[in-house]
Backbone atoms as SQL, in Angstrom:
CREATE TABLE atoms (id INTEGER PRIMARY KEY, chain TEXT, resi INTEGER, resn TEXT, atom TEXT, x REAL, y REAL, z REAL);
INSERT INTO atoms VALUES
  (1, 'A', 1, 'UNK', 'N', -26.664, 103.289, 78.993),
  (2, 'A', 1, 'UNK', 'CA', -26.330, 103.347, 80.384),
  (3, 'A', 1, 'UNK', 'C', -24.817, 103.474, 80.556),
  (4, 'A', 2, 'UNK', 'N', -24.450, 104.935, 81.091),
  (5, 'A', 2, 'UNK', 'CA', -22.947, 104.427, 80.705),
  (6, 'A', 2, 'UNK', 'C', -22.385, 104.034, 82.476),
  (7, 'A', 3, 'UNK', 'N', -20.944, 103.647, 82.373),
  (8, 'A', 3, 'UNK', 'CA', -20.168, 102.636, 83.008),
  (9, 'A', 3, 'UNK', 'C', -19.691, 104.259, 84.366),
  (10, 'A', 4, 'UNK', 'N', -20.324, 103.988, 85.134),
  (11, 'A', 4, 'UNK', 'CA', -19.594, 104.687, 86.379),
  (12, 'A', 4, 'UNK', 'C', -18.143, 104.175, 86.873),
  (13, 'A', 5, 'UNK', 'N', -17.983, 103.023, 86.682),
  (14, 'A', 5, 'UNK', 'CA', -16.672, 102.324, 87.190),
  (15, 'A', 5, 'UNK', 'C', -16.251, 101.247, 86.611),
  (16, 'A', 6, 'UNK', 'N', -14.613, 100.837, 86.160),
  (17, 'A', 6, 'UNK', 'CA', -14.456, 99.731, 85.512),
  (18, 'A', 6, 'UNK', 'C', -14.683, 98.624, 86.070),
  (19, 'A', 7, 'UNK', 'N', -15.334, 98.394, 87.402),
  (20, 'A', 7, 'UNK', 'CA', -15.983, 96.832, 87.592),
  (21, 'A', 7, 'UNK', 'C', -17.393, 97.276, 87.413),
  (22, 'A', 8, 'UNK', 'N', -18.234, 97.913, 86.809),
  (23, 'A', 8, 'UNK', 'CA', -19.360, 97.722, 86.223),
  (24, 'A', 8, 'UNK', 'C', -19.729, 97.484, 84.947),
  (25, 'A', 9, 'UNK', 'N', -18.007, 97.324, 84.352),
  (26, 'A', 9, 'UNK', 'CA', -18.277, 97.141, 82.833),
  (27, 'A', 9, 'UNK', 'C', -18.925, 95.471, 82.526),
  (28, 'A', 10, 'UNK', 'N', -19.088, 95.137, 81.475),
  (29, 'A', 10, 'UNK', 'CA', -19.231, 93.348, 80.979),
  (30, 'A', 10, 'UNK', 'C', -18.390, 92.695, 81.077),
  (31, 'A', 11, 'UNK', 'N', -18.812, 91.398, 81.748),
  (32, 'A', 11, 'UNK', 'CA', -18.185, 90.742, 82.234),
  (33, 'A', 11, 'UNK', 'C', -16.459, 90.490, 81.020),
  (34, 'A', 12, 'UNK', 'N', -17.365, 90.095, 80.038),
  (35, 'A', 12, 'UNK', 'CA', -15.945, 89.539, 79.251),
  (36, 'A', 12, 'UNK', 'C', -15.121, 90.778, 78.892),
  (37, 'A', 13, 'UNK', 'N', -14.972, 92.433, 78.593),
  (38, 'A', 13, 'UNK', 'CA', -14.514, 92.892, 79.270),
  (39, 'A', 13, 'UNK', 'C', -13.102, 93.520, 79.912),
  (40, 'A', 14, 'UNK', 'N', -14.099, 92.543, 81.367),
  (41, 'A', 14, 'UNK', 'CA', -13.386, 92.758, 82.578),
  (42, 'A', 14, 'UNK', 'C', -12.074, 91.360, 82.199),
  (43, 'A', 15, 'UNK', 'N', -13.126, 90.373, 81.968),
  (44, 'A', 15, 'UNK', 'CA', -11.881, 89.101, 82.443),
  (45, 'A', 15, 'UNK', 'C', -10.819, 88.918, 80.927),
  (46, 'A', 16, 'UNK', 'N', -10.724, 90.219, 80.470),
  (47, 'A', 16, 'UNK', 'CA', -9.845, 89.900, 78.930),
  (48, 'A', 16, 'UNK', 'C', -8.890, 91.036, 78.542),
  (49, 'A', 17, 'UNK', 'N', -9.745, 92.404, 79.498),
  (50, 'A', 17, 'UNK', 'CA', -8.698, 93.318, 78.938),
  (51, 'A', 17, 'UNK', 'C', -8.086, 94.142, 79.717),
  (52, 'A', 18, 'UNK', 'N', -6.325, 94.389, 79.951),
  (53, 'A', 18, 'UNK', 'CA', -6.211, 94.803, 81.310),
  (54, 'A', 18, 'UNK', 'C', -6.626, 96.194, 81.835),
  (55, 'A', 19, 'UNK', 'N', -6.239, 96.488, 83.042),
  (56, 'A', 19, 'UNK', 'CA', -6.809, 97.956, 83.209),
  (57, 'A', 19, 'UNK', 'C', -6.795, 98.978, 82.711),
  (58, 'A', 20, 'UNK', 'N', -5.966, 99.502, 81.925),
  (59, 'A', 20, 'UNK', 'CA', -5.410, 100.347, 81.036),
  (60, 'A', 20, 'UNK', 'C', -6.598, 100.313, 80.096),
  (61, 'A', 21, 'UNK', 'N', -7.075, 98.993, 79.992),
  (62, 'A', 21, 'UNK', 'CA', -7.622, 99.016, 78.127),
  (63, 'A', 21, 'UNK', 'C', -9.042, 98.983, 78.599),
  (64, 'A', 22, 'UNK', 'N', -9.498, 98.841, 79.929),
  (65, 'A', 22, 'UNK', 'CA', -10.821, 99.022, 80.331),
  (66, 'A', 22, 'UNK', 'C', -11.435, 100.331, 80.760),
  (67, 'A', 23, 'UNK', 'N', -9.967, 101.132, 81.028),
  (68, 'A', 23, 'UNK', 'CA', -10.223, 102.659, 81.319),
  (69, 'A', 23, 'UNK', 'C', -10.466, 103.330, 79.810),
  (70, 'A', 24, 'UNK', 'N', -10.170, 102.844, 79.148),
  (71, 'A', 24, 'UNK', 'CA', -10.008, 103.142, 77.668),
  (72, 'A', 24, 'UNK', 'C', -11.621, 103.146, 77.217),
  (73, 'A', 25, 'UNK', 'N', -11.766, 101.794, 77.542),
  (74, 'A', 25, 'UNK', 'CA', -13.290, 101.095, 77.460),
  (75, 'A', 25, 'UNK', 'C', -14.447, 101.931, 77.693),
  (76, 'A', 26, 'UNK', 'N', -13.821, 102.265, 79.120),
  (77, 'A', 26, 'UNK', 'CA', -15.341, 103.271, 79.507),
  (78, 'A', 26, 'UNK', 'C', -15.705, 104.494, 79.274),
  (79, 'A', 27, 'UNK', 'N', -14.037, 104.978, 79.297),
  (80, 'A', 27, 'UNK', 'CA', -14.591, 106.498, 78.495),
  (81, 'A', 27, 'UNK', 'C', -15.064, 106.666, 77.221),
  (82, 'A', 28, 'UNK', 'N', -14.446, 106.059, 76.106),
  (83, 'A', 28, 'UNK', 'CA', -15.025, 105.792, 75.030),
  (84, 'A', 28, 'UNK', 'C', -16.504, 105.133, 74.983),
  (85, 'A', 29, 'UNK', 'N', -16.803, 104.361, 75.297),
  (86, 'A', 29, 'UNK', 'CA', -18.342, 103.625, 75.370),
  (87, 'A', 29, 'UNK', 'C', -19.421, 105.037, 76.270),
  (88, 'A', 30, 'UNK', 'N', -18.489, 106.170, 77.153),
  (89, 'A', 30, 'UNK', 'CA', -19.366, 106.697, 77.815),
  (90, 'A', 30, 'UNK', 'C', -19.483, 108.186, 77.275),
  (91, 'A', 31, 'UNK', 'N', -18.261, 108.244, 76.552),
  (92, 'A', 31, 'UNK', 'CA', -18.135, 109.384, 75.423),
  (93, 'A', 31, 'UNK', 'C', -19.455, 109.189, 74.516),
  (94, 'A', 32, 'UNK', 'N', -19.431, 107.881, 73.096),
  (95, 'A', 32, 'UNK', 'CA', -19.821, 107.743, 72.106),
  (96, 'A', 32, 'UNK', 'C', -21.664, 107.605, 72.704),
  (97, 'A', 33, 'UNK', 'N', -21.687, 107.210, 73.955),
  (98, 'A', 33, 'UNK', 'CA', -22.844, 107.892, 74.639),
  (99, 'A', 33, 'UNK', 'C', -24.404, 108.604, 74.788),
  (100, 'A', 34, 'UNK', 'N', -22.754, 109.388, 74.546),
  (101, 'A', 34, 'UNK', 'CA', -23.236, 111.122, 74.809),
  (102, 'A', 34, 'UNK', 'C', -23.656, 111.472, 73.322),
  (103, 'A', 35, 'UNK', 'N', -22.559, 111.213, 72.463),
  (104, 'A', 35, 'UNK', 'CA', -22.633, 111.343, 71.392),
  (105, 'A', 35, 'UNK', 'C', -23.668, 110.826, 70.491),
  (106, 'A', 36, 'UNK', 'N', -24.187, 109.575, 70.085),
  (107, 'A', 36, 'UNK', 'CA', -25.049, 109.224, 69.405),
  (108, 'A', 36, 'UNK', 'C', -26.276, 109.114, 70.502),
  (109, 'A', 37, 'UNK', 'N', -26.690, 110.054, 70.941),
  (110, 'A', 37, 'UNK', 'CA', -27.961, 109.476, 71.638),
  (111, 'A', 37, 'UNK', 'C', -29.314, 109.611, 71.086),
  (112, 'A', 38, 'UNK', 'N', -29.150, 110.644, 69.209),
  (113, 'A', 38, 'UNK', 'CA', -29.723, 110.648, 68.862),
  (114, 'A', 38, 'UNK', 'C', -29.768, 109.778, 67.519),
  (115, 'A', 39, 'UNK', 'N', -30.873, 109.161, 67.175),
  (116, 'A', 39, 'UNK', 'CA', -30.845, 107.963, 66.783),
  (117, 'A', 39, 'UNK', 'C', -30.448, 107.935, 64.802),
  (118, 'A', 40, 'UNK', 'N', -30.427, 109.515, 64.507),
  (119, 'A', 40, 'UNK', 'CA', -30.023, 109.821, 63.168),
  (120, 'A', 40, 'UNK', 'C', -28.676, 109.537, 63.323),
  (121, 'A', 41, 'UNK', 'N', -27.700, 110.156, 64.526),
  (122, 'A', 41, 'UNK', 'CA', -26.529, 109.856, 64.267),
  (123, 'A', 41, 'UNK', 'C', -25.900, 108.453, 64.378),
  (124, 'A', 42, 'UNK', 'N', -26.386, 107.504, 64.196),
  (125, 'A', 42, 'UNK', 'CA', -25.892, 106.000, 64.238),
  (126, 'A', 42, 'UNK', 'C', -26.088, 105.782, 62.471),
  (127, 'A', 43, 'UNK', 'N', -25.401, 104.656, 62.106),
  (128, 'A', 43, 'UNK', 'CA', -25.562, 103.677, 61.418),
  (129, 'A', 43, 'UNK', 'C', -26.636, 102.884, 61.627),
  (130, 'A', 44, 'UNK', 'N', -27.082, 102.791, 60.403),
  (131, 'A', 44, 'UNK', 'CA', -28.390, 101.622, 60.523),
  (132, 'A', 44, 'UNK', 'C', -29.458, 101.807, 61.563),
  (133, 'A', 45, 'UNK', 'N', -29.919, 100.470, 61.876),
  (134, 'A', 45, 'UNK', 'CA', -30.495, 100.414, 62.987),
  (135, 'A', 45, 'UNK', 'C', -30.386, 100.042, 64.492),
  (136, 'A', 46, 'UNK', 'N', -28.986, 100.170, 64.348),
  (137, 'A', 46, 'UNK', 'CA', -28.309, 99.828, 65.553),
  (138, 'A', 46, 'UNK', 'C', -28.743, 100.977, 67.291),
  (139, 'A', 47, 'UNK', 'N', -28.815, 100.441, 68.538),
  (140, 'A', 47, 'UNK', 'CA', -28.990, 100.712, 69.068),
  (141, 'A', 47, 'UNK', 'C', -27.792, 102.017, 70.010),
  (142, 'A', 48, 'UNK', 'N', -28.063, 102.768, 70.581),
  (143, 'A', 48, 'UNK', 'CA', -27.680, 103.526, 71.204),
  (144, 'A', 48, 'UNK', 'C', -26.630, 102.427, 71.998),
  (145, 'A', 49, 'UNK', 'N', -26.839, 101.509, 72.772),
  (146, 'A', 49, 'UNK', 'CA', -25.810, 100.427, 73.386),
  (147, 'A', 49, 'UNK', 'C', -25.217, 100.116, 72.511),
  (148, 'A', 50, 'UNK', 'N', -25.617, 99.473, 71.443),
  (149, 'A', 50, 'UNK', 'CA', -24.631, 98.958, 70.315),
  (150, 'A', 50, 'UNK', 'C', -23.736, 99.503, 70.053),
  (151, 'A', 51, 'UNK', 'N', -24.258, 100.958, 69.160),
  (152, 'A', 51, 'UNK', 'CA', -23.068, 101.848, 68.667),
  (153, 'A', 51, 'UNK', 'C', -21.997, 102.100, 69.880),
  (154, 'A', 52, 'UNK', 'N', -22.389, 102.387, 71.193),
  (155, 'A', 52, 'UNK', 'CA', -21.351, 103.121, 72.392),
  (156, 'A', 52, 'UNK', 'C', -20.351, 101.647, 72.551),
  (157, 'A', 53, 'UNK', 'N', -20.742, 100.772, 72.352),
  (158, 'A', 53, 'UNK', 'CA', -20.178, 98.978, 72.611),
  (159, 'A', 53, 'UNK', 'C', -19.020, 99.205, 71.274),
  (160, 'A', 54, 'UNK', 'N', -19.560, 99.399, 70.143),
  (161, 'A', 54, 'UNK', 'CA', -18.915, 99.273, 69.127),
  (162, 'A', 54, 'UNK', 'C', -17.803, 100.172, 68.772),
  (163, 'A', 55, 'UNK', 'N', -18.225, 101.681, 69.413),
  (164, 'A', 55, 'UNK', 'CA', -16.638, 102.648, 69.096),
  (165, 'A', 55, 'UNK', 'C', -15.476, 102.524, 70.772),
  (166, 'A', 56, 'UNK', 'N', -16.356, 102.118, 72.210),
  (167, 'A', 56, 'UNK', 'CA', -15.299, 101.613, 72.869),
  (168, 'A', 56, 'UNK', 'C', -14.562, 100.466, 72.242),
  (169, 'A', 57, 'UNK', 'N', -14.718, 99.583, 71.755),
  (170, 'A', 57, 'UNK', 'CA', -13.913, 98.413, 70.936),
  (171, 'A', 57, 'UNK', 'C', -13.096, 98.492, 70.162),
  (172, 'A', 58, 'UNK', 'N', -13.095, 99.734, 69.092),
  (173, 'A', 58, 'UNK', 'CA', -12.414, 100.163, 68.381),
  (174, 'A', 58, 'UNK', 'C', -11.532, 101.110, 69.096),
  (175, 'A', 59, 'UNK', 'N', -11.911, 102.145, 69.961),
  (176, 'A', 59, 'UNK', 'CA', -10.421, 102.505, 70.834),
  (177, 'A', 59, 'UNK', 'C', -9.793, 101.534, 71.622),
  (178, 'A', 60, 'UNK', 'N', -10.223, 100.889, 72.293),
  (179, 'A', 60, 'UNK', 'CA', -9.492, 99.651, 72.685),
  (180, 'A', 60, 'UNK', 'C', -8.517, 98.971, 71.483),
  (181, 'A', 61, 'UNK', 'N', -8.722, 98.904, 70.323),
  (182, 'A', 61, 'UNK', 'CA', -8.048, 98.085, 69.611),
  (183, 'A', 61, 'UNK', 'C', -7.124, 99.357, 69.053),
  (184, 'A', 62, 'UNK', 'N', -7.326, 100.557, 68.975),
  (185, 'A', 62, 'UNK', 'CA', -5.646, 101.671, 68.782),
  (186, 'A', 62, 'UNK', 'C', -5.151, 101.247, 69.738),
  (187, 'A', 63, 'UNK', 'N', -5.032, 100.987, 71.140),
  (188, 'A', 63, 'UNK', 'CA', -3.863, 100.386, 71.324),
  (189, 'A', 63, 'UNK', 'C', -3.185, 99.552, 72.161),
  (190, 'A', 64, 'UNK', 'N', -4.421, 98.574, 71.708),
  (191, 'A', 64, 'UNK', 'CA', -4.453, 96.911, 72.346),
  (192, 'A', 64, 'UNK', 'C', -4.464, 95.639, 70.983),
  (193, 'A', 65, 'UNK', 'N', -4.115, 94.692, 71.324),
  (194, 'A', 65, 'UNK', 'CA', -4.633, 93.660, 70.180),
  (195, 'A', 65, 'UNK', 'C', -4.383, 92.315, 71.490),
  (196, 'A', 66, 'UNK', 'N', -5.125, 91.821, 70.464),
  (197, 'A', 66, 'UNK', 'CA', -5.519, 90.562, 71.014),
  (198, 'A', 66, 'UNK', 'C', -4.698, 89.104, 71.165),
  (199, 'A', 67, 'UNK', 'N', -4.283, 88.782, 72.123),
  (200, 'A', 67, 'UNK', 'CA', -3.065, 87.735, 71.871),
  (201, 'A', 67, 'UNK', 'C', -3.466, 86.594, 71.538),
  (202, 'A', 68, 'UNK', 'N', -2.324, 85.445, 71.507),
  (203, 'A', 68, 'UNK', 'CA', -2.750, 84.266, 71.350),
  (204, 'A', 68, 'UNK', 'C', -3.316, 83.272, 72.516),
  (205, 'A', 69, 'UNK', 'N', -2.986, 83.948, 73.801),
  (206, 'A', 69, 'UNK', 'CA', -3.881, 83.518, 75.009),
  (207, 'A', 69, 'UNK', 'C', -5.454, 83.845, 75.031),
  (208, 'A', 70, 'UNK', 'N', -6.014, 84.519, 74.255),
  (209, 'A', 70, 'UNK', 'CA', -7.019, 85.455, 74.492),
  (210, 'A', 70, 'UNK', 'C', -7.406, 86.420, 75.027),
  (211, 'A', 71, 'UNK', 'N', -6.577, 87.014, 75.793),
  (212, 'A', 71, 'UNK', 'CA', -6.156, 88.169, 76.050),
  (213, 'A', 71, 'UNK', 'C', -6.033, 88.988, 75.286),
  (214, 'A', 72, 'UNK', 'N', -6.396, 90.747, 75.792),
  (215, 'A', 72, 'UNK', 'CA', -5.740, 91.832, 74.738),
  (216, 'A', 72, 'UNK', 'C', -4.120, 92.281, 75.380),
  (217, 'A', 73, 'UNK', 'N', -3.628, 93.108, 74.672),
  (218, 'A', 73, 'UNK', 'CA', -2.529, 93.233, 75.523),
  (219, 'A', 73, 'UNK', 'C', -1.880, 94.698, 74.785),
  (220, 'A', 74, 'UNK', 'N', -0.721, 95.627, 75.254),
  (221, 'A', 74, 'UNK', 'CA', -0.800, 96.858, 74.886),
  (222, 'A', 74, 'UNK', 'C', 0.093, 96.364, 73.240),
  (223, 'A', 75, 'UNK', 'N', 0.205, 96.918, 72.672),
  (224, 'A', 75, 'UNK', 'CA', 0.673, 96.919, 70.779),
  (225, 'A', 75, 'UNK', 'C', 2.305, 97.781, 71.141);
């Protein structure tokens, strides 16, 4: 299901990563999508949500990291 808008993303998210890194979030999660929707192109047995969850996270982290508040923040 991908993300029409960054307040429809998950909650934690919303309350951890700033806007920048949630716009990041959704295109990537709504890209990788598109992309694995067929179920050869994943790893394992991971789900179509999973995988799109798992490569937005990883663009988020080119160029965000995570502070010592718990927060992400730009690198």
């Amino acid at each position: 299901m991908p993300y029409s808008r960054i307040s429809d993303l998950p909650e934690p998210v919303q309350d951890h990563l700033p806007k920048h890194a949630q716009e990041i979030y959704k295109e990537a999660f709504n890209s990788a999508w598109d992309e694995y929707s067929d179920p050869g192109d994943r790893r394992g047995d991971a789900s179509r949500e999973e995988t799109a969850h798992k490569v937005a996270w990883s663009a988020v982290k080119d160029k965000h990291e995570k502070g010592d508040d718990g927060d992400w923040h730009a690198k």
